[in-house]
N, C-alpha and C positions, 0 to 999 in steps of 0.2 A: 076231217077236212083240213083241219090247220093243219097238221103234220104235213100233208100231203102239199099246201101251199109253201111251209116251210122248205120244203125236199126241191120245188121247182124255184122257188127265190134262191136256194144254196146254186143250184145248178145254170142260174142265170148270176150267177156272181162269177163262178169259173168261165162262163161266159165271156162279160165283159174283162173280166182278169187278162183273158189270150187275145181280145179284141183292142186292149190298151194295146200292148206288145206291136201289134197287127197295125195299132192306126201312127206309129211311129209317131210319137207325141201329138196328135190329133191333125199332125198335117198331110193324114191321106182319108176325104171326103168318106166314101162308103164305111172302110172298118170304122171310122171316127163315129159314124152316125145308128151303125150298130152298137157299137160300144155306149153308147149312153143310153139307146134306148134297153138295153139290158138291162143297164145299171138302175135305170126306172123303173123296170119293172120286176128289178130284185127287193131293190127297197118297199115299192108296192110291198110286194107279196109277205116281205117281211112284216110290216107291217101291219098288214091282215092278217098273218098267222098271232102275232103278239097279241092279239084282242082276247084271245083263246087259252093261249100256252105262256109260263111264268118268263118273264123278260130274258131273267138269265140264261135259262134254258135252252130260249128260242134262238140270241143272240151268236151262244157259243155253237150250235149244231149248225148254223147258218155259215158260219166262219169258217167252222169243221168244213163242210163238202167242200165250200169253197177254198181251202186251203190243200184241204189232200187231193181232191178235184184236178187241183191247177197245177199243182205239183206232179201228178200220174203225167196228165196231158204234156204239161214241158219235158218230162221222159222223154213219150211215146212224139211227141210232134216236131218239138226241137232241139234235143240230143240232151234234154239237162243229165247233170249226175244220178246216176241211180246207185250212189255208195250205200252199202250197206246199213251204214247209220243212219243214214236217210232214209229209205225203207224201213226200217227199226221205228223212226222215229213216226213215221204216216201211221205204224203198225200200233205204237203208243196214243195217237190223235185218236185211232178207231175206235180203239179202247176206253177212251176217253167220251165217247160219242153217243156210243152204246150203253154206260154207265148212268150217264146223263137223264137218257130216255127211258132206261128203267128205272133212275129215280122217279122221274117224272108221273 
């Protein structure tokens, strides 16, 4: 079950990550009001999963989605760079992510 909270708190940090973006420095009401309630319920989750799973652990794989996560989505949503080293390097975080969990 903590994995499983960890995996929707990563996923509620990309989340709020595109919802910052969105609430254009929190001066537009709805994304602003998404956006933190995200971010509450990222940390929640985090949170509750760390009760369970070793700090470092939980921290880094929570970052992990959230970072490769947000990085896919700014591709696919808002034209960011998809340079090769950039992919290379999301392909490095995964791998990094993966290793983590089977230390774990």
């Amino acid at each position: 079950m903590a994995w499983f909270l960890l995996i929707v708190a990563g996923l509620l940090e990309i989340a709020w990550a595109l919802g910052l973006k969105a609430s254009e420095g929190f001066s537009r009401p709805l994304p602003s009001l998404f956006t933190i309630v995200a971010m509450v319920g990222s940390f929640y989750l985090l949170a509750q999963a760390m009760k369970v799973l070793p700090v470092g652990t939980a921290y880094a794989i929570w970052v992990g989605i959230g970072a490769v996560g947000t990085v896919l989505l700014g591709i696919l949503i808002h034209g960011d760079s998809a340079s090769p080293l950039r992919l290379i390097s999301l392909v490095l975080i995964l791998a990094g992510l993966v290793g983590l969990k089977l230390a774990a």
